[in-house]
N, C-alpha and C positions, 0 to 999 in steps of 0.2 A: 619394424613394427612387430613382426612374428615372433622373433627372439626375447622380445623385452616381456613379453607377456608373458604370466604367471610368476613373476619374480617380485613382485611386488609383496607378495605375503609366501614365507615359506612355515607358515601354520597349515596343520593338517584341518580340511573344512568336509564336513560330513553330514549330510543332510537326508533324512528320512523321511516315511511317508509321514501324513499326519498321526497324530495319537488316535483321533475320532476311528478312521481307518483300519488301522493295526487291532485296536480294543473291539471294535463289531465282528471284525473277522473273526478272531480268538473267540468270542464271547459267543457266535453263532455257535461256531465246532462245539463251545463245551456244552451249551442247552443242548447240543444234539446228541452227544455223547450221554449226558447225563440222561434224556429219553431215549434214547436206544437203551441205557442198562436199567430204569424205569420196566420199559415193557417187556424189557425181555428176563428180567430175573425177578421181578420183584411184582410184578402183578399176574393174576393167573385166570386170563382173560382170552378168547382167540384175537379181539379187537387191538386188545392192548400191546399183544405178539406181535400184530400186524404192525402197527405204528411203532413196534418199538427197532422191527424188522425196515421199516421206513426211514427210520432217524440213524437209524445206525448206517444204511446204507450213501444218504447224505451226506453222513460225517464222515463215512471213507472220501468222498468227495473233496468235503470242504477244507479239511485240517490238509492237506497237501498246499493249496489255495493260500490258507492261513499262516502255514509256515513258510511259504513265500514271502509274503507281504511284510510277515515280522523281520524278515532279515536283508529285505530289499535296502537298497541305499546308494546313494550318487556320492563319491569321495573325491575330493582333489589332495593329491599328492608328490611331492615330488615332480613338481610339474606336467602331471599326468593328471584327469579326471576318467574317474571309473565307475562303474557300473555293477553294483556287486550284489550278487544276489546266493540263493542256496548254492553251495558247491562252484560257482559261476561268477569269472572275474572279467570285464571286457573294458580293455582302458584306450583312452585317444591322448596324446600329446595335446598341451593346451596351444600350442601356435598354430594345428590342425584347425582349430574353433575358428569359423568367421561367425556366429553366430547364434544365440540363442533360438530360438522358438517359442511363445508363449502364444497357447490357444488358453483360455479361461474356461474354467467348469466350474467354481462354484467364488465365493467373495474371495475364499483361500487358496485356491487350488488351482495350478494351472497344467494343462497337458504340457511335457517342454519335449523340442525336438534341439537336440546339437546337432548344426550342419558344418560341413564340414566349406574349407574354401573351393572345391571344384562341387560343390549342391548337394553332395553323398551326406545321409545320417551317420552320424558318429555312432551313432546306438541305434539296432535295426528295429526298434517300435520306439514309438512315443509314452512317456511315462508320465503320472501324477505327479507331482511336488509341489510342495509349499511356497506360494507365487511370492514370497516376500523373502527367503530363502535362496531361492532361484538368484532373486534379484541380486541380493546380498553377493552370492558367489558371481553373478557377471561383473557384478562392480569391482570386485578386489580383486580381478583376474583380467580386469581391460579387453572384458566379451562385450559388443554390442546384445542387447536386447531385441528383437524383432515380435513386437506384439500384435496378435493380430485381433483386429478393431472384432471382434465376434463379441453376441452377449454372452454370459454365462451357460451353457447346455446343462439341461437336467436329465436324468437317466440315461446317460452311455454306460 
C-alpha cells in the first residue's frame, strides 16, 4: 500500500494560499506604507505625523506577515510533499501520509493537517488551503481524506 502511493502522477502539484488572501495582505502593507509616507512627508500636521507614525509602525508589522503568505505553498514532488515557505523547506515522504485533515473555514477553505501513520503532524501547525485543491492532491496521491463534520468558523 505505502510504496504504490505517489507514483501515480509524477507531475510536480503546487498549491497556494487563495488569491483573496495573498491580495488583502499585500494590499493592507501597501495603504499602510502609502499612509505612513502620507503623514510623515507630505503633510505638515502633528495629527498627521502621528498617524503617519502609526501606519508606518503597522507596516513594519505587516509586510513580514504579507511576505509570508505570498510565498507560502504546499508542493508534491518527487514523491515527497513539502511545505515551503520564506527561506523554509519541510518535506514528509508521501507513504508517511495516512491522512488528510480537513477542518473547513470558509465555502473554500479548509485548515489541513497531514498526519502521519503513527498520529504525528507531518507539518507542525495546521495551515489554510484550497479545500478543492487539497482534495485534488489526496485524490492523485491515494491519501485518504478525513473531514471533520465542523461548520465553517468565522474569525480565527
Amino acid at each position: 500500500m505505502g510504496s504504490s502511493r505517489g507514483t501515480e502522477t509524477d507531475v510536480a502539484i503546487t498549491i497556494w494560499p487563495t488569491l483573496r488572501e495573498r491580495i488583502l495582505l499585500l494590499g493592507i502593507s501597501a495603504l499602510l506604507v502609502v499612509g505612513a509616507a502620507l503623514g510623515l512627508a507630505l503633510v505638515d500636521a502633528p495629527l498627521a505625523r502621528l498617524v503617519g507614525v502609526i501606519a508606518g509602525l503597522m507596516a513594519i508589522v505587516t509586510i513580514p506577515v504579507a511576505a509570508l503568505q505570498a510565498t507560502r505553498r504546499l508542493e508534491y514532488k518527487q514523491g515527497k510533499i513539502a511545505l515551503v515557505g520564506l527561506g523554509r523547506r519541510v518535506e514528509c515522504p508521501v507513504q508517511e501520509i495516512a491522512a488528510i485533515e480537513l477542518q473547513p473555514l470558509d465555502k473554500e477553505t479548509s485548515f489541513a493537517v497531514l498526519k502521519r501513520h503513527d498520529g504525528t503532524r507531518a507539518f507542525p501547525k495546521r495551515q489554510a488551503w484550497p479545500t478543492l485543491e487539497l482534495q485534488n492532491l489526496a485524490s492523485r496521491l491515494g491519501i485518504p481524506i478525513d473531514a471533520q463534520s465542523q461548520a465553517p468558523r468565522h474569525g480565527l
